[in-house]
C-alpha positions as CSV (number, residue, x, y, z in Angstrom):
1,X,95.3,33.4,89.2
2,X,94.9,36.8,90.5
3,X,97.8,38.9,90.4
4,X,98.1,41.1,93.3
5,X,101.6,41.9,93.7
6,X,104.0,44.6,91.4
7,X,106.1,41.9,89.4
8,X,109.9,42.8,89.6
9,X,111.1,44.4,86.3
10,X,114.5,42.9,87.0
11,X,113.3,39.3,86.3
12,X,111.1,40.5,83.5
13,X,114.4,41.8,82.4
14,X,116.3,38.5,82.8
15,X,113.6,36.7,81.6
16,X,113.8,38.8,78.1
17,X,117.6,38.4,78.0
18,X,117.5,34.7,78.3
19,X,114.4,34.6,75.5
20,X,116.7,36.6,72.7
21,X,120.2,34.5,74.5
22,X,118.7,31.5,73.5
23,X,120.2,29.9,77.0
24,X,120.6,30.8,80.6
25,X,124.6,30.2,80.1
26,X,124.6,32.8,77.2
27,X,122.5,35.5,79.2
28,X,123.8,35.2,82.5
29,X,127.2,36.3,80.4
30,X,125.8,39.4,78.9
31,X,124.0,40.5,81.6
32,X,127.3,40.1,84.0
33,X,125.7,37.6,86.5
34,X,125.6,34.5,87.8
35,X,123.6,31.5,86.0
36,X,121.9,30.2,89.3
37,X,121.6,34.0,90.1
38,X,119.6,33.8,86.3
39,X,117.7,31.0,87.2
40,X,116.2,31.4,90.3
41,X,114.5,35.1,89.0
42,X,113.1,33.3,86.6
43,X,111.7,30.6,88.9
44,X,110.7,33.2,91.0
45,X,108.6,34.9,88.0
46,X,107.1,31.4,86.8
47,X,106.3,31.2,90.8
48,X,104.4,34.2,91.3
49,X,102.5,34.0,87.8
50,X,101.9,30.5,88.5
51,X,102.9,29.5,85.0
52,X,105.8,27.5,83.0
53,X,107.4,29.8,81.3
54,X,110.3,28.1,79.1
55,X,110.8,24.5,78.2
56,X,114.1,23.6,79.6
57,X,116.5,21.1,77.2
58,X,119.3,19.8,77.4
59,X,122.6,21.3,78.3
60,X,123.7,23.5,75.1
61,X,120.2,23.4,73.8
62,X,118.3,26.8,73.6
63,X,115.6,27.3,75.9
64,X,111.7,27.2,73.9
65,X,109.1,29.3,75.4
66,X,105.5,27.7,76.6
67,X,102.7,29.3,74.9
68,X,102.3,31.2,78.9
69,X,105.9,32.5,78.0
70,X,105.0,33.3,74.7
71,X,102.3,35.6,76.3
72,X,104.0,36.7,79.2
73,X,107.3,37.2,76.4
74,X,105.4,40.1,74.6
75,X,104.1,41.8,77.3
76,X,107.8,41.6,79.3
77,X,109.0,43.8,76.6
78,X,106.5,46.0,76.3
79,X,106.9,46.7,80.2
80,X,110.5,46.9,79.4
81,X,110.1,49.7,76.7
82,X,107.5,51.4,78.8
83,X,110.4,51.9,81.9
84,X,113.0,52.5,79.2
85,X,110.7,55.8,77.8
86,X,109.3,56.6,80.9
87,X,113.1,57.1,82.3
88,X,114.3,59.1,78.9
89,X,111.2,61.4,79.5
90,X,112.2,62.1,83.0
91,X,115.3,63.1,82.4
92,X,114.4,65.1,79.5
93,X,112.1,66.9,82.1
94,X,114.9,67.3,84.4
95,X,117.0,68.5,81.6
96,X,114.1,71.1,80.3
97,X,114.3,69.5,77.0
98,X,110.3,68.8,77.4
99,X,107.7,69.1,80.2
100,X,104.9,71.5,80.4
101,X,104.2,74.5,82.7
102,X,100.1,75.8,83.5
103,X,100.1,79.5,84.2
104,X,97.2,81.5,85.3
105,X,97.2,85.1,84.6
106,X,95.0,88.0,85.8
107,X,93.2,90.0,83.7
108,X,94.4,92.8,84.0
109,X,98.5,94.0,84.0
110,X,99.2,89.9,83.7
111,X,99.4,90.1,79.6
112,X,101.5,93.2,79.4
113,X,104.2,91.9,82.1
114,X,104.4,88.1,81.2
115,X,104.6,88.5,77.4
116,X,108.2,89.6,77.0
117,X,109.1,86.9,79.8
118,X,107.1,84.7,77.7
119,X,109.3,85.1,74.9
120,X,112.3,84.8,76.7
121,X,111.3,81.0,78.5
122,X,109.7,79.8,74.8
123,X,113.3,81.0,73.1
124,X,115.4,79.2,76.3
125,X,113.0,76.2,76.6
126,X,111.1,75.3,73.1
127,X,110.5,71.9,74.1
128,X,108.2,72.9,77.6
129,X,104.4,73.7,76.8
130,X,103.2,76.5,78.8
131,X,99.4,76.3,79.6
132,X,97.9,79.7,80.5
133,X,94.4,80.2,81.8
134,X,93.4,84.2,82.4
135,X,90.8,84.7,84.8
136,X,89.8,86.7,88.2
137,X,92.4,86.6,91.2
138,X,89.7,84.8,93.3
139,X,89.7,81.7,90.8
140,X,93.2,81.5,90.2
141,X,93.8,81.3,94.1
142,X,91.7,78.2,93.9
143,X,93.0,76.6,90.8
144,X,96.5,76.8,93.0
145,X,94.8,75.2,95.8
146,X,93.4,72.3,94.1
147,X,96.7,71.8,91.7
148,X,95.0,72.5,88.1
149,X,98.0,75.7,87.8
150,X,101.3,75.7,89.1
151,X,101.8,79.3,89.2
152,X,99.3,82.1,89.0
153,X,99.5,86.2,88.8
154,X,97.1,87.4,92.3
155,X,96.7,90.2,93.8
156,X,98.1,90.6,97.8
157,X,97.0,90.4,100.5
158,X,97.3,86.5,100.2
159,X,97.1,83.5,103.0
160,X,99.9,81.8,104.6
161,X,99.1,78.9,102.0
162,X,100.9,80.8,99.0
163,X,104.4,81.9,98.5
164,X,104.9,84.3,96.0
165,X,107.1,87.6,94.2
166,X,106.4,90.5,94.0
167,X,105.7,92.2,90.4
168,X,103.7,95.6,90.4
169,X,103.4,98.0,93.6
170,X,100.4,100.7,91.7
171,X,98.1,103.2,92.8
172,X,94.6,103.4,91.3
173,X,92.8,106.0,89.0
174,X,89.2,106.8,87.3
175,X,89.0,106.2,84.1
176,X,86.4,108.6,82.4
177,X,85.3,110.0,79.5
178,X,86.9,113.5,78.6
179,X,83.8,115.2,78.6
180,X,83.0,114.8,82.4
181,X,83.7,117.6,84.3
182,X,85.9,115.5,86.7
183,X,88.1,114.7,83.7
184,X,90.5,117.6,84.4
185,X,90.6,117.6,87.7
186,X,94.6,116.6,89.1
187,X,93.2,114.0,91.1
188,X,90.0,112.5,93.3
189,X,89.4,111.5,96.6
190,X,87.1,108.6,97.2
191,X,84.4,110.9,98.7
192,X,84.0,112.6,95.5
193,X,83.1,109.6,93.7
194,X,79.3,109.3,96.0
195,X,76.6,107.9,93.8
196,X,78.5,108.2,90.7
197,X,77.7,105.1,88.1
198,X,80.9,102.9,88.1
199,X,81.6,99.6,86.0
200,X,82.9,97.3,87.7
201,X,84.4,93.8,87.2
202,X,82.4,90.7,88.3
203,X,83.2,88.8,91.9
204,X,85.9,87.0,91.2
205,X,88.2,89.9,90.7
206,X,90.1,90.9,93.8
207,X,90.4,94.3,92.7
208,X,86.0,94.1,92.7
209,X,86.0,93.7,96.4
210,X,89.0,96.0,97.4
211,X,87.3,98.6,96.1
212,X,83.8,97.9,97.6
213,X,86.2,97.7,100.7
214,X,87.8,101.0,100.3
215,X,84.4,102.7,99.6
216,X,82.4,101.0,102.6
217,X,85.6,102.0,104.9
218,X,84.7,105.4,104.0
219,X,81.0,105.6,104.4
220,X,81.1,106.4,100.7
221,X,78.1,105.2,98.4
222,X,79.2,103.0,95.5
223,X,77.0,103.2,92.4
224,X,77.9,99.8,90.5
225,X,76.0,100.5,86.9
226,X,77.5,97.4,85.4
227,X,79.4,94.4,86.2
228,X,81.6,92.5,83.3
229,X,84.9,90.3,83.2
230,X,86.0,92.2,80.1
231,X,87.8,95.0,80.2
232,X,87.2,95.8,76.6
233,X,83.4,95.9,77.6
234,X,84.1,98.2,80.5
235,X,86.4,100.8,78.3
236,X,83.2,100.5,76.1
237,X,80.8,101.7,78.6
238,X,83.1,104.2,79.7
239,X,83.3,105.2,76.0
240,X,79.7,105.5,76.1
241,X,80.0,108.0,78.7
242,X,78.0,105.0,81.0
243,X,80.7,105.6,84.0
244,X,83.6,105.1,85.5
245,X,86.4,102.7,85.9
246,X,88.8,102.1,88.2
247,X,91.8,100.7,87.3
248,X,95.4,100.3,88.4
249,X,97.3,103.7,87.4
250,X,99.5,102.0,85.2
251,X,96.9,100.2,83.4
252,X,95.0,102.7,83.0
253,X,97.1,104.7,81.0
254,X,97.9,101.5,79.1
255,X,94.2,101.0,77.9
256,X,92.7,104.6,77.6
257,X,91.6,105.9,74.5
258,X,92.0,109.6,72.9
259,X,88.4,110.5,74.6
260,X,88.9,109.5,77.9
261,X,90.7,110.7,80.8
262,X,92.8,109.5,83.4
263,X,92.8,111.0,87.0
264,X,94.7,109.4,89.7
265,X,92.8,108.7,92.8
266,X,93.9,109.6,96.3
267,X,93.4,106.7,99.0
268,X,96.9,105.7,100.4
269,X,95.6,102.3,101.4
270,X,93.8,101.2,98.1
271,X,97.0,100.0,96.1
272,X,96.8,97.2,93.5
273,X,99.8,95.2,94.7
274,X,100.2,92.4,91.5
275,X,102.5,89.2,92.7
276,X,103.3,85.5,90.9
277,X,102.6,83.2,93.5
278,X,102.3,79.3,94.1
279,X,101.4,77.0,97.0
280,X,103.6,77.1,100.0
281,X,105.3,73.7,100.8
282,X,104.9,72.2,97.5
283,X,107.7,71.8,95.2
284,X,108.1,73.8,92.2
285,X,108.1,71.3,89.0
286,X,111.4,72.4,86.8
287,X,109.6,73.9,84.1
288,X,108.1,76.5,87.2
289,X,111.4,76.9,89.0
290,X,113.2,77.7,85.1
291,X,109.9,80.1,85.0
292,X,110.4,82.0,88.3
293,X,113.8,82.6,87.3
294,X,113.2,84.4,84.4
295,X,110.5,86.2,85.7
296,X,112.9,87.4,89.0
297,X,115.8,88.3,85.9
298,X,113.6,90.5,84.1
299,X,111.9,92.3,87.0
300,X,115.4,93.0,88.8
């Protein structure tokens, strides 16, 4: 017979108790119910599996099972044990005893903030695996969309299908080598920049097209030398006295080396505004909302 209805765990559960009972009197009395109550579950189980399930004696005689309840007898409790861990693990989840979390992190500023809240949520929740994938603002927007991460660093402006906090408010600045005559300058305006070789990162960096943005908006030429998702590469080819970078303000401080320099760049509308954000109208798993919590502690 073909099964197409969800059997009821309750008269798997009765049929169990009357299996290790021995009788229906016996396990009507441990399980607090009634022994007609008892019996028709099971009758209704041996219905819809079309089956005999027990051998039924004599009055004070304990039940047998047929070899289809012998079957049935084995998986019953492994259906039983399945519900019985599957609830445990739930509330463990609820609890934050286990569960896992899938961050995505930009590339750039996402390591330096997240690693001391990182610390913080492992040492408050050892039992909850956090998943991180680090890649470009662009691919961590869809990886929300699609529900492969939770919870993802991006840069703003973002679409009415994300929520999010905010985390880093920075201006930008060239990164150059020392010995370019631009290196001591107090600052640079956009303009300035005109045909001048700049790495950049590849297309799925946000921070790639803001800036392709900001120079187009100013009729300014951009002079894109190289393209990499590494920004070890790039500090290398700015090393190499290949070209420029541009890079958050804070960052780039963070990451330049004794030969290059750091000049702040003047453009009040090019900002790199860093936020943690998630997909609005979806519910935040506990593991994320325990995450967010910590991350809005340690920012305020």
């Amino acid at each position: 017979m073909e099964i197409d209805t969800l059997m009821d765990l309750r008269s798997l559960q009765y049929f169990v108790a009357v299996v290790k009972a021995g009788s229906f009197s016996k396990a009507a009395e441990e399980l607090h119910v009634s022994q007609p109550t008892l019996s028709k579950a099971i009758g209704q189980l041996e219905d819809e599996l079309d089956v005999s399930l027990l051998e039924r004696g004599r009055r004070g005689v304990s039940v047998r099972l047929t070899p289809a309840g012998e079957l049935t007898y084995g998986h019953a409790q492994a259906m039983l044990d399945r519900r019985r861990q599957l609830l445990s693990e739930l509330a463990a989840m609820r609890e934050l005893r286990m569960g896992e979390l899938s961050l995505g992190l930009a590339p750039l500023g996402g390591a330096e903030i997240f690693a001391p809240m990182l610390a913080k949520f492992k040492r408050t929740y050892p039992g909850i695996a956090v998943n991180m994938v680090q890649s470009g603002s662009q691919r961590l927007e869809q990886h929300i969309l699609d529900g492969s991460l939770e919870m993802a660093t991006m840069l703003l402006p973002l679409g009415s299908e994300f929520d999010w906090f905010p985390l880093r408010d920075d201006g930008m600045a060239v990164l150059l080598s020392a010995n370019n005559d631009m290196a001591g300058r107090p600052h640079l305006f956009l303009r300035e920049l005109a045909d001048f070789p700049m790495v950049m990162f590849d297309n799925t960096f946000v921070i790639s097209r803001m800036l392709r943005d900001a120079f187009r908006e100013e009729h300014v030429p951009l002079n894109e030398v190289a393209h990499t998702t590494h920004l070890d590469f790039a500090l290398a080819l700015v090393a190499a006295e290949a070209g420029g970078l541009i890079l958050p303000l804070g960052i780039a401080h963070q990451v330049a080396k004794e030969t290059m320099a750091v000049v702040p760049l003047k453009h009040s509308h090019l900002r790199w505004k860093l936020v943690l954000a998630w997909r609005h109208g979806v519910p935040l798993s506990a593991a994320a909302q325990a995450w967010l919590h910590i991350v809005k502690t340690m920012e305020n």
